[in-house]
C-alpha positions as CSV (number, residue, x, y, z in Angstrom):
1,X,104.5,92.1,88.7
2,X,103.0,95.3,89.3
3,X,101.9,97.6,86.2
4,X,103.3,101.1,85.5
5,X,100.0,102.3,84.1
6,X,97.5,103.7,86.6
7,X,94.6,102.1,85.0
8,X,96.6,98.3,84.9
9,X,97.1,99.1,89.0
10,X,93.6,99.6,89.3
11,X,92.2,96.9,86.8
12,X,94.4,94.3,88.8
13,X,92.9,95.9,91.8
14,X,89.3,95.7,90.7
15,X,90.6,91.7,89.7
16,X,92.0,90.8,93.5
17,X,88.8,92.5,95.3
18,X,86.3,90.9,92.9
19,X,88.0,87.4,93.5
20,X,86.5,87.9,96.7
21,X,82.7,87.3,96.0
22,X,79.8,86.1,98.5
23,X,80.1,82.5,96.3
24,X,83.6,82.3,97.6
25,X,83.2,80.9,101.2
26,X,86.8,82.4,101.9
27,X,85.8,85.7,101.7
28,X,83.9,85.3,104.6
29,X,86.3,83.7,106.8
30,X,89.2,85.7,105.6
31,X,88.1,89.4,106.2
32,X,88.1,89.1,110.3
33,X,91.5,87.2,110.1
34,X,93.3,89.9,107.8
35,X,96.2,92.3,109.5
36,X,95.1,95.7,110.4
37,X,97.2,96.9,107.3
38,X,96.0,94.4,104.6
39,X,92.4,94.9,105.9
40,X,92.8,98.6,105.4
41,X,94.2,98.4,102.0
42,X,91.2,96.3,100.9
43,X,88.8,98.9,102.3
44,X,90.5,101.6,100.1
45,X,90.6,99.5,97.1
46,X,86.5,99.0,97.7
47,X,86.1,102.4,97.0
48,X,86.9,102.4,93.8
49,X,84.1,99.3,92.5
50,X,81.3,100.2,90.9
51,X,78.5,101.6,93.6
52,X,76.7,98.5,93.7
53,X,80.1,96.2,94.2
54,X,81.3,99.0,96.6
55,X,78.5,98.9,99.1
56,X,78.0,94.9,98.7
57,X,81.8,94.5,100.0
58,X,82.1,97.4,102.5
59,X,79.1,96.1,104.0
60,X,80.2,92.6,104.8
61,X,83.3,94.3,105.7
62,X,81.4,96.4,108.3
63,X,79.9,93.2,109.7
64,X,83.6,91.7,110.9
65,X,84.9,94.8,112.6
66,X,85.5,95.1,116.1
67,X,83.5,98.2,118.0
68,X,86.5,99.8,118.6
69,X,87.5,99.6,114.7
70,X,87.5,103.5,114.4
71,X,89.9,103.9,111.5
72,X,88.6,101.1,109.2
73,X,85.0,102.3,109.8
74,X,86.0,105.9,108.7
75,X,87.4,104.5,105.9
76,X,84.1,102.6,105.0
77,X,82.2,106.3,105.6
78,X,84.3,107.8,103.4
79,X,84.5,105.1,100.8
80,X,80.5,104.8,101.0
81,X,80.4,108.2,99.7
């Protein structure tokens, strides 16, 4: 169920991306498999972790994209910001 509060939406968020760590060996295989959509989403959801989680995850993220990956590395400027 998805909360009404703004800071629930963005604590369960913060939960889903976090699940995600470098310790979880799915995170690295699961990134370059995502749809363009869901990978997109997660990039926008990176930007709001904590600087150090933010640049840890759009990183890795950067790593899996194809060359031609324009949108989702704009998104990883901006959210780098």
């Amino acid at each position: 169920m998805i909360a009404d509060n703004p800071m629930d939406i963005q604590e369960e968020m913060l939960e889903v991306i976090r699940s995600y760590s470098s310790d979880n060996p799915i995170y690295q295989d699961s990134t370059p498999f995502m749809s363009e959509w869901t990978k997109r989403a997660y990039l926008v959801a990176c930007s709001i972790l904590i600087p150090e989680e933010r640049r840890f995850f759009l990183k890795n993220a950067n790593t899996s994209l194809l060359t031609d990956a324009i949108l989702e590395k704009s998104i990883i400027n901006w959210a780098l910001k």
